[in-house]
ROMI-756590 format. One line per 5 residues: number of its first residue (from 1); their letters; for each residue x, y, z of N, C-alpha, C. Coordinates in pm, whole numbers. Each point is the difference from the previous one (the first is absolute). Last residue first. Example, Ala and Ser with C-alpha at 12.3 -4.5 7.8 and 13.67 -1.06 7.14 Angstrom:
BEGIN
2	sa	1285/-225/708/82/119/6/-77/109/73 ~ 29/-572/-7/-89/119/0/90/120/0
END
This chain:
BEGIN
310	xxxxx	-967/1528/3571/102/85/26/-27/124/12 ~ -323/-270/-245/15/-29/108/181/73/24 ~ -320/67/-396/-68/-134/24/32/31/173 ~ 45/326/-433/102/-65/87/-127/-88/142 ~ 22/66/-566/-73/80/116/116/-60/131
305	xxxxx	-77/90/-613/78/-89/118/-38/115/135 ~ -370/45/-325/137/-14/-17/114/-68/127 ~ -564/-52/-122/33/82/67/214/-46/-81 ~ -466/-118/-251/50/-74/104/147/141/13 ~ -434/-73/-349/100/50/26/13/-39/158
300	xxxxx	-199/-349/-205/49/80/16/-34/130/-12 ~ -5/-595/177/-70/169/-74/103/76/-9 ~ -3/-555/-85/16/148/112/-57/70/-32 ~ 69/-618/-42/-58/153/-58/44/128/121 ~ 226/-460/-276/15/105/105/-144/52/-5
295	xxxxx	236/-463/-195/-119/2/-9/-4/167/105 ~ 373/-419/-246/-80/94/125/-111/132/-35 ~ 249/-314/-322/95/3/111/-80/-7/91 ~ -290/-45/-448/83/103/88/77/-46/112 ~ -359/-156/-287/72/53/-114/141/93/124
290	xxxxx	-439/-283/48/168/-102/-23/58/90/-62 ~ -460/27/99/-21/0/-117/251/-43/8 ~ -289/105/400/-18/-146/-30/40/-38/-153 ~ 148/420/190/48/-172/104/-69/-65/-49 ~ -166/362/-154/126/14/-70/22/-125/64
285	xxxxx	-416/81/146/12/-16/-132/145/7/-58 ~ -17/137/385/-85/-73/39/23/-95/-151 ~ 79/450/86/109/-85/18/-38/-134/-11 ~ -311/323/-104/42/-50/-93/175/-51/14 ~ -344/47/334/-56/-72/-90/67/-7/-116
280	xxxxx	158/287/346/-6/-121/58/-59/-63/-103 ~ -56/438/-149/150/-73/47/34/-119/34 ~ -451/219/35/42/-77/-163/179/-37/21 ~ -180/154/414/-20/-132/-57/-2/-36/-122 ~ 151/444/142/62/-105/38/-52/-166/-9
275	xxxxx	-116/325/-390/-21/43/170/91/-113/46 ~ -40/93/-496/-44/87/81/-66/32/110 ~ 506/-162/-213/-134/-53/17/-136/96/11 ~ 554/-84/-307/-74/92/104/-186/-49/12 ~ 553/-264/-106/-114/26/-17/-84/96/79
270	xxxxx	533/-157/-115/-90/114/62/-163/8/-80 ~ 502/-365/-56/-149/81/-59/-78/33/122 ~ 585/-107/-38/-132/-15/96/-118/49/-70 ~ 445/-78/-134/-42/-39/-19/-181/10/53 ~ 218/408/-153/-7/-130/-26/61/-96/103
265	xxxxx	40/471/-108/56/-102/-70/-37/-126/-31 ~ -311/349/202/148/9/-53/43/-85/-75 ~ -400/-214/129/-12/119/73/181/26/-3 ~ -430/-156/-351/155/-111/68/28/161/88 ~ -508/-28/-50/129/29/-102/117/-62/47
260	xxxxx	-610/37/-12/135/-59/51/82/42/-112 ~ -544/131/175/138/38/-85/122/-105/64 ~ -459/-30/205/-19/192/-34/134/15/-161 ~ -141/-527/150/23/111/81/-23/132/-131 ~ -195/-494/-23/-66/149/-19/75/120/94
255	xxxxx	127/-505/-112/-64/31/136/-58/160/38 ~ 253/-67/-421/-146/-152/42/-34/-16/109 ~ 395/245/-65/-161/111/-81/-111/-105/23 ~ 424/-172/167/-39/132/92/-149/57/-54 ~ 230/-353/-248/-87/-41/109/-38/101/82
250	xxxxx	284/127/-346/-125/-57/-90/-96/-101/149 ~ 466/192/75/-69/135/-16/-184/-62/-36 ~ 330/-378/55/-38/87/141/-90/141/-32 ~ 191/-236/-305/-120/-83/11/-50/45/143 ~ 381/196/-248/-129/42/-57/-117/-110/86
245	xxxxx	425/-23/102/-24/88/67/-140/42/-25 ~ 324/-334/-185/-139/-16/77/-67/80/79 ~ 396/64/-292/-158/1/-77/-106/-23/115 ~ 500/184/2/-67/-62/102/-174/28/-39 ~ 324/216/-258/101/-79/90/-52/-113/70
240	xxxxx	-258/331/-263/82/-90/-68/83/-75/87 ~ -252/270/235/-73/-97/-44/52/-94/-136 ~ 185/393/206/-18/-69/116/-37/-133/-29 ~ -46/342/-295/164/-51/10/10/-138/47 ~ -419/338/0/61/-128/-145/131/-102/49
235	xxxxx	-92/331/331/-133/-121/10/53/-94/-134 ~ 156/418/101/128/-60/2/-132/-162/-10 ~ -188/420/0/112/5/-106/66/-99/-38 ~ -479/97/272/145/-39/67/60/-34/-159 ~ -509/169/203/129/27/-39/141/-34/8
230	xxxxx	-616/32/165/133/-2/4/90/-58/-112 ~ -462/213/44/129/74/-59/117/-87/32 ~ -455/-191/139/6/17/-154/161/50/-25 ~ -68/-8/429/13/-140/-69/-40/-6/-124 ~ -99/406/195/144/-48/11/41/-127/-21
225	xxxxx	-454/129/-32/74/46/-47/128/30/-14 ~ -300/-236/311/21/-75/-107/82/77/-113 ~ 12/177/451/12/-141/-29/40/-37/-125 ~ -24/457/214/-63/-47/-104/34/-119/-15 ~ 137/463/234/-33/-196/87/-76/-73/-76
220	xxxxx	96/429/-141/-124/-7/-5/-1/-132/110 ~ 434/146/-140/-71/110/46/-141/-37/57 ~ 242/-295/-257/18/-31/150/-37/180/99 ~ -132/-78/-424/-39/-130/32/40/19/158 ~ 197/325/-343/-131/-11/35/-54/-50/134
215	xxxxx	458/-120/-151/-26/114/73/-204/58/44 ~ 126/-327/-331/48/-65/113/-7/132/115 ~ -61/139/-457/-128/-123/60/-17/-56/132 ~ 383/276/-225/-136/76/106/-84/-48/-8 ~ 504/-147/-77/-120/-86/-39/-110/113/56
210	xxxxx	539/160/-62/-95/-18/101/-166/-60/-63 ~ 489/-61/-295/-74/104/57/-138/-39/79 ~ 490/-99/-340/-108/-93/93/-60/176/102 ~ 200/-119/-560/38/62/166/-87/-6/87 ~ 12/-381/-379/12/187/-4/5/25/168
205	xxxxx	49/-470/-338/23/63/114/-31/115/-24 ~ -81/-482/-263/21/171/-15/-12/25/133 ~ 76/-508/-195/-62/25/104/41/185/-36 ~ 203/-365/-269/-141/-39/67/-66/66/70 ~ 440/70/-204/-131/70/-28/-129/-95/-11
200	xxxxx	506/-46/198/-68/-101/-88/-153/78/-97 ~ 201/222/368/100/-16/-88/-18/-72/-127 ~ -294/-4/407/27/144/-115/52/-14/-88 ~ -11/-351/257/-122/4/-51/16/103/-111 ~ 365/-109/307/-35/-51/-102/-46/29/-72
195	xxxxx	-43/238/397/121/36/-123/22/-71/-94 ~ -296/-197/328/-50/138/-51/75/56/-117 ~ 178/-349/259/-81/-95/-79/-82/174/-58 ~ 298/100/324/90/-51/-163/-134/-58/-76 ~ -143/108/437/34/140/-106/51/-29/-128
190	xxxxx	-83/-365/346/-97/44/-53/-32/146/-90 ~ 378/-218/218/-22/-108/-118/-118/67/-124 ~ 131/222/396/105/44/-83/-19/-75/-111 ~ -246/-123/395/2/151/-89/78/21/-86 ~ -161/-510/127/100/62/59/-37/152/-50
185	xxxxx	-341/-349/199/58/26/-99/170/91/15 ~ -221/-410/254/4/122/-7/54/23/-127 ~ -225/-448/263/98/61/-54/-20/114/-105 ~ -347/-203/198/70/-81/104/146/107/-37 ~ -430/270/-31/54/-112/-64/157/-79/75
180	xxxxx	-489/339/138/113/-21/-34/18/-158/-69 ~ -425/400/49/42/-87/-2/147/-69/-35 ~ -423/323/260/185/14/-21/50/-99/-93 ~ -465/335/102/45/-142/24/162/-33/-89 ~ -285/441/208/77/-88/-112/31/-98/97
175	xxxxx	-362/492/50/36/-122/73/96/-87/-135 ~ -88/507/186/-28/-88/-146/87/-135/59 ~ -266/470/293/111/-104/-49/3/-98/-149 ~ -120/611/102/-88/-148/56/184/-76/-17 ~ 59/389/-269/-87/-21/116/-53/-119/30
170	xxxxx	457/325/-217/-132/-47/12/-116/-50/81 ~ 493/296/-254/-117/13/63/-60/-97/-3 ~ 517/12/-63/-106/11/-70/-126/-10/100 ~ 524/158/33/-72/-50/62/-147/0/-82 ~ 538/-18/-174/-140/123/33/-95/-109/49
165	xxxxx	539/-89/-94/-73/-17/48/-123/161/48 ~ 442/-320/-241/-11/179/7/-187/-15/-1 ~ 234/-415/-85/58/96/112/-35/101/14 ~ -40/-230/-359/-104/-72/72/24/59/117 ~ 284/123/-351/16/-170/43/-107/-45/97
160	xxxxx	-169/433/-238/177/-82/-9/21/-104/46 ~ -464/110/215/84/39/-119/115/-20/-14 ~ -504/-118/292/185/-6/-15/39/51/-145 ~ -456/34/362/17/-3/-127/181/14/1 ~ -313/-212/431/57/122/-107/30/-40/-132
155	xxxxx	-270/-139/480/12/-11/-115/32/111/-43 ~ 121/-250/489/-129/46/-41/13/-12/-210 ~ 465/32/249/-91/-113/14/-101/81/-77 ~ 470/118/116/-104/38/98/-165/-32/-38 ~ 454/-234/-69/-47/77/115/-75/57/98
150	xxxxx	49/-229/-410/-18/-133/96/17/119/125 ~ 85/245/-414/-150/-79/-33/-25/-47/172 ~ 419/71/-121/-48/99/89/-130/-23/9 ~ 224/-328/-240/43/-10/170/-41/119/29 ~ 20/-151/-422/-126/-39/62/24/50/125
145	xxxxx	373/44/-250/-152/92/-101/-93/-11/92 ~ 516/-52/220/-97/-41/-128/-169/10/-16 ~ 406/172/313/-46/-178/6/-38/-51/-119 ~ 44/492/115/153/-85/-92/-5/-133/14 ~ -404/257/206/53/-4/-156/114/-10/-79
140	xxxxx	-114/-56/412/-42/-105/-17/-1/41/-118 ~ 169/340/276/148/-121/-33/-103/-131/-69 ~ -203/442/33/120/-44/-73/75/-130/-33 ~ -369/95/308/-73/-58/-103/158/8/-115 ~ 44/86/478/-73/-112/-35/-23/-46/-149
135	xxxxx	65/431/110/155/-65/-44/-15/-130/3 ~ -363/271/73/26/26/-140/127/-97/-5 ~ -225/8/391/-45/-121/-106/57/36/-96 ~ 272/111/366/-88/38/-9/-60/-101/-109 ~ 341/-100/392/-40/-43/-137/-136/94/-19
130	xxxxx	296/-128/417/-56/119/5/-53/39/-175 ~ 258/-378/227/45/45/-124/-35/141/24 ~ -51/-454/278/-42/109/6/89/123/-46 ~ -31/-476/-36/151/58/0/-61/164/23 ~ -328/-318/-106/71/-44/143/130/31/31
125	xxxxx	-315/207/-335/-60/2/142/132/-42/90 ~ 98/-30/-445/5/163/47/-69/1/182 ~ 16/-398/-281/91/-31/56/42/164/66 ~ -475/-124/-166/69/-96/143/126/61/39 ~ -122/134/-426/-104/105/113/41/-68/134
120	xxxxx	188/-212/-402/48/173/17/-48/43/110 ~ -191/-416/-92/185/-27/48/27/153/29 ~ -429/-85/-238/-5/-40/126/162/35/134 ~ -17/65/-540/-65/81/112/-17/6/137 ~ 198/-392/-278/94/137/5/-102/86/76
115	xxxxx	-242/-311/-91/125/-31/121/42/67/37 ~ -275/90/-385/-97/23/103/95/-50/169 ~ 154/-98/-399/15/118/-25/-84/59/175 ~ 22/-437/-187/122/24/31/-2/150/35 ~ -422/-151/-129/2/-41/109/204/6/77
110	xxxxx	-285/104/-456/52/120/58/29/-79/166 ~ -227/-205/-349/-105/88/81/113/93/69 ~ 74/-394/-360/-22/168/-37/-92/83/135 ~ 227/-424/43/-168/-39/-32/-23/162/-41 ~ 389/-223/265/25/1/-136/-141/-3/-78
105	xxxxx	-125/-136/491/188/38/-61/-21/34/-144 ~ -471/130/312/86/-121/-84/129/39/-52 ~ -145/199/463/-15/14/-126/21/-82/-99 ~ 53/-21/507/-138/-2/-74/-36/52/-124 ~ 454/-114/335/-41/15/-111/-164/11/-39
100	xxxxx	435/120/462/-165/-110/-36/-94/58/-197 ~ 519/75/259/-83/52/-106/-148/-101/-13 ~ 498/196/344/-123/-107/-61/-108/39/-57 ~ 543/189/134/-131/23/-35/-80/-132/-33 ~ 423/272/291/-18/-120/-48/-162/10/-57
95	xxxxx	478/339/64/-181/-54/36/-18/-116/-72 ~ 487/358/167/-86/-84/-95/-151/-23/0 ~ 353/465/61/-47/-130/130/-112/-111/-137 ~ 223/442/-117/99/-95/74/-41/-176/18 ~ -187/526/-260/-49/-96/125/75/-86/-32
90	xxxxx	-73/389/-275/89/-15/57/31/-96/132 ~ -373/125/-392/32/120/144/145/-63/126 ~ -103/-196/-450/-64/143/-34/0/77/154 ~ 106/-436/-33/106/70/-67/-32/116/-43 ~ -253/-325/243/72/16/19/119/160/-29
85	xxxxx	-365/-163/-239/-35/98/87/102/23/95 ~ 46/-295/-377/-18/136/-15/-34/47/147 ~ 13/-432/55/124/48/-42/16/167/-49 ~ -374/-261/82/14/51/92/189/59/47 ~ -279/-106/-388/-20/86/33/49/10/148
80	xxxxx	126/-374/-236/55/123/-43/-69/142/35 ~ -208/-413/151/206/31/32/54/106/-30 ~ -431/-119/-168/-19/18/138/134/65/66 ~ -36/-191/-493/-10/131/56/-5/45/173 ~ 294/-381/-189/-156/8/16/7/87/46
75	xxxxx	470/-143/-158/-149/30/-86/-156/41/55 ~ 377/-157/244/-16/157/-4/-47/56/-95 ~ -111/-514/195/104/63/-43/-34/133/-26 ~ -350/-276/69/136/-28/103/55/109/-4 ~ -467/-119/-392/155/22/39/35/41/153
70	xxxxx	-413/-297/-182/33/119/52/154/37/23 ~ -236/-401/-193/-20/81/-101/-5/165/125 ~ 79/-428/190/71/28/-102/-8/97/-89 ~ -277/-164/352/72/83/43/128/49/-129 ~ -492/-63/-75/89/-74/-19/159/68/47
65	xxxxx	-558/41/141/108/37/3/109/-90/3 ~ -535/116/48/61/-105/-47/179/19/-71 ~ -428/294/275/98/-15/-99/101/-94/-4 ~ -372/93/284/-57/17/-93/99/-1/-139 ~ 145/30/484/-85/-122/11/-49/-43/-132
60	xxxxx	445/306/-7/-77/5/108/-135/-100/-71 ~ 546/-11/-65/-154/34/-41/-93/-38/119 ~ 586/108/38/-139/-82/33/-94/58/-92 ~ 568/105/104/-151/14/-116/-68/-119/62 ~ 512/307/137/-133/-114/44/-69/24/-81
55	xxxxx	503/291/67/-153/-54/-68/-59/-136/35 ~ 445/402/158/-50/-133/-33/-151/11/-1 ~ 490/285/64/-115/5/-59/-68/-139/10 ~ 392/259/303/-33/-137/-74/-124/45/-49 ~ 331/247/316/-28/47/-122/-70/-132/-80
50	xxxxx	-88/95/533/150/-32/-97/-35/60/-148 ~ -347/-29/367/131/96/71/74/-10/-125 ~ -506/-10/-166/129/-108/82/116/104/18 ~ -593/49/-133/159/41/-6/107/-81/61 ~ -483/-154/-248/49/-9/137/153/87/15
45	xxxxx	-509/-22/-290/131/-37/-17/58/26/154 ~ -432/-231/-353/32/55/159/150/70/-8 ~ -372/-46/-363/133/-20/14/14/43/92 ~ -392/-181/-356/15/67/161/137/-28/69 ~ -396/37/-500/148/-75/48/4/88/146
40	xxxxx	-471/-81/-242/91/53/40/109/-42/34 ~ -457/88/-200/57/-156/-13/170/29/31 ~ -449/295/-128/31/-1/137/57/-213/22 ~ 65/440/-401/-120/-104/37/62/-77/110 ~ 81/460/-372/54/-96/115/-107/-85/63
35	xxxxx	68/254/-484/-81/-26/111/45/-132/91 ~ 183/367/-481/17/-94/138/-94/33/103 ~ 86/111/-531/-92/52/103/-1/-96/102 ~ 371/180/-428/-79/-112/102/-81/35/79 ~ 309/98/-392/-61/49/26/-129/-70/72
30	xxxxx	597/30/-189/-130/-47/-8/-88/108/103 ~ 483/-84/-313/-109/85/19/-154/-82/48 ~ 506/-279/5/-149/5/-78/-74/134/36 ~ 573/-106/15/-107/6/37/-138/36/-90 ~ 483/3/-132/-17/-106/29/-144/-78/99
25	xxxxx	242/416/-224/58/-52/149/-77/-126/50 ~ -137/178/-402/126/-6/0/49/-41/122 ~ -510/-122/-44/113/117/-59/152/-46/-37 ~ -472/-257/-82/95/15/82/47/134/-79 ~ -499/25/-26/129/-116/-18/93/42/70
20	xxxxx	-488/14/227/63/66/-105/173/-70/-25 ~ -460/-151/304/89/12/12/87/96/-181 ~ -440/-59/421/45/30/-127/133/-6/6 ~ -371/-152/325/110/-28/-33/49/72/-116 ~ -410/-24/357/46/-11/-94/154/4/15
15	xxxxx	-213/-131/334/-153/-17/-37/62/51/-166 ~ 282/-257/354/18/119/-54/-134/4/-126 ~ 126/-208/536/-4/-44/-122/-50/138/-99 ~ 269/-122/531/-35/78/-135/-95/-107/-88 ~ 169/-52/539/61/15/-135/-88/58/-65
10	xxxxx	191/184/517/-136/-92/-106/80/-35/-165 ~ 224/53/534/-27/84/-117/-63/-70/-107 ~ 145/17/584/-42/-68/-107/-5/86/-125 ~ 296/-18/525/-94/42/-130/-65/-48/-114 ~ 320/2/535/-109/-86/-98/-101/107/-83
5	xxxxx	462/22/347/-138/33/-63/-14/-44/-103 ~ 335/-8/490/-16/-38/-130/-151/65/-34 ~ 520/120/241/-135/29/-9/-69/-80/-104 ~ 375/-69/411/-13/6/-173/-142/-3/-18 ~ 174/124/497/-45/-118/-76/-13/37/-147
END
């Protein structure tokens, strides 16, 4: 019988962000402190006798899902990781994959990325590959920046493209409230609107380097002090493109969270609480104040892609 397994992999929000100018090759030097939070994508996959690839998408109860704004086609990472893995150990035989969504689409949380993860670890299980994690973690680093992050989850510190991954120390949980927007930002919109900035000498760049406020804080499980340090480079950008973003950051503080920031790129603002019912109180206050798509809360650090069932 074709083997199937079910995995999940968490999304992100990035407590900092530094970003440095463009290079030559066309990439941003950056310097990120990723915390995974328990709002998870979940990709069953199924092997097939023949050679056929195929995809399904559902949101799951809490996510409001425009089937449109999920690529089909061999654009969506999910596919393509399961295309790499394929092709990294020589497997014939096709799979069919379904993707129950609980991450917001296009909401900087890394929720495409967190697929791709999900997809690598499913499609090694159900083609039983014999996959150590290191090669696990190769092939999600030719996926792209976020996708080893979505691996192996909990909280790290990223470098170079955010890929090159150290595990940061901390303690206790930190509770966020999620807030999305009906329509997404784009990244690439949100780097050029940066490269603008520079260029234009509105805005000075220097080489981006580890926040030890933020490191502190989450050493100490320090609530409020990490919602003082947080950090995001791209937050200006984010917010020229998409002003109303500010009325979301300016209702988060009026409901007295710990800190709000646009979380990556953007669109989604990441507010931090200091317990699960300030969470609930200051989702509470975002839904009624009209400023948001939807309304998440989670905790985090939250475990890496796990294998669920198979």
């Amino acid at each position: 019988m074709p083997r199937t397994v079910t995995v999940r992999a968490p999304g992100k929000v990035n407590l900092q962000l530094a970003v440095g100018a463009r290079r030559e090759d066309g990439y941003h030097p950056l310097v990120t402190v990723f915390q995974a939070v328990a709002l998870y994508e979940t990709v069953t996959a199924t092997a097939r006798d023949d050679e056929r690839f195929t995809l399904t998408v559902s949101g799951a109860s809490n996510l409001a899902l425009d089937p449109d704004t999920v690529p089909l086609d061999e654009s969506n990472l999910a596919l393509r990781a399961a295309r790499a893995v394929a092709e990294r150990y020589g497997i014939s035989e096709g799979i069919d994959l379904q993707i129950l969504k609980g991450v917001p689409v296009a909401g900087g949380m890394a929720g495409g990325s967190a697929d791709a993860a999900a997809a690598v670890v499913a499609c090694a299980e159900a083609w039983d590959v014999g996959a150590s994690r290191e090669e696990l973690h190769r092939i999600c680093a030719e996926l792209g920046a976020d996708v080893p992050f979505c691996l192996h989850g909990h909280t790290a510190v990223g470098l170079g493209r955010g890929d090159e991954l150290s595990p940061a120390m901390t303690h206790g949980q930190f509770h966020w409230v999620l807030a999305t927007q009906e329509e997404g930002l784009s990244t690439p919109a949100v780097f050029a609107e940066l490269d603008r900035s520079i260029a234009a000498g509105e805005r000075t760049v220097a080489e981006p380097t580890i926040d030890d406020a933020v490191m502190s804080a989450l050493m100490a499980g320090d609530a409020r002090a990490l919602g003082a340090a947080l950090s995001n480079d791209l937050q200006g950008p984010a917010l020229a493109l998409a002003p109303h973003l500010r009325d979301v950051l300016d209702a988060a503080l009026d409901a007295d969270a710990l800190g709000a920031i646009v979380s990556g790129s953007g669109p989604t603002v990441a507010a931090l609480a200091r317990s699960r019912q300030h969470a609930l109180a200051i989702a509470a206050h975002l839904t009624a104040e009209g400023v948001a798509g939807a309304v998440l809360t989670a905790a985090g650090p939250a475990p890496g892609a796990t294998v669920l069932a198979g």
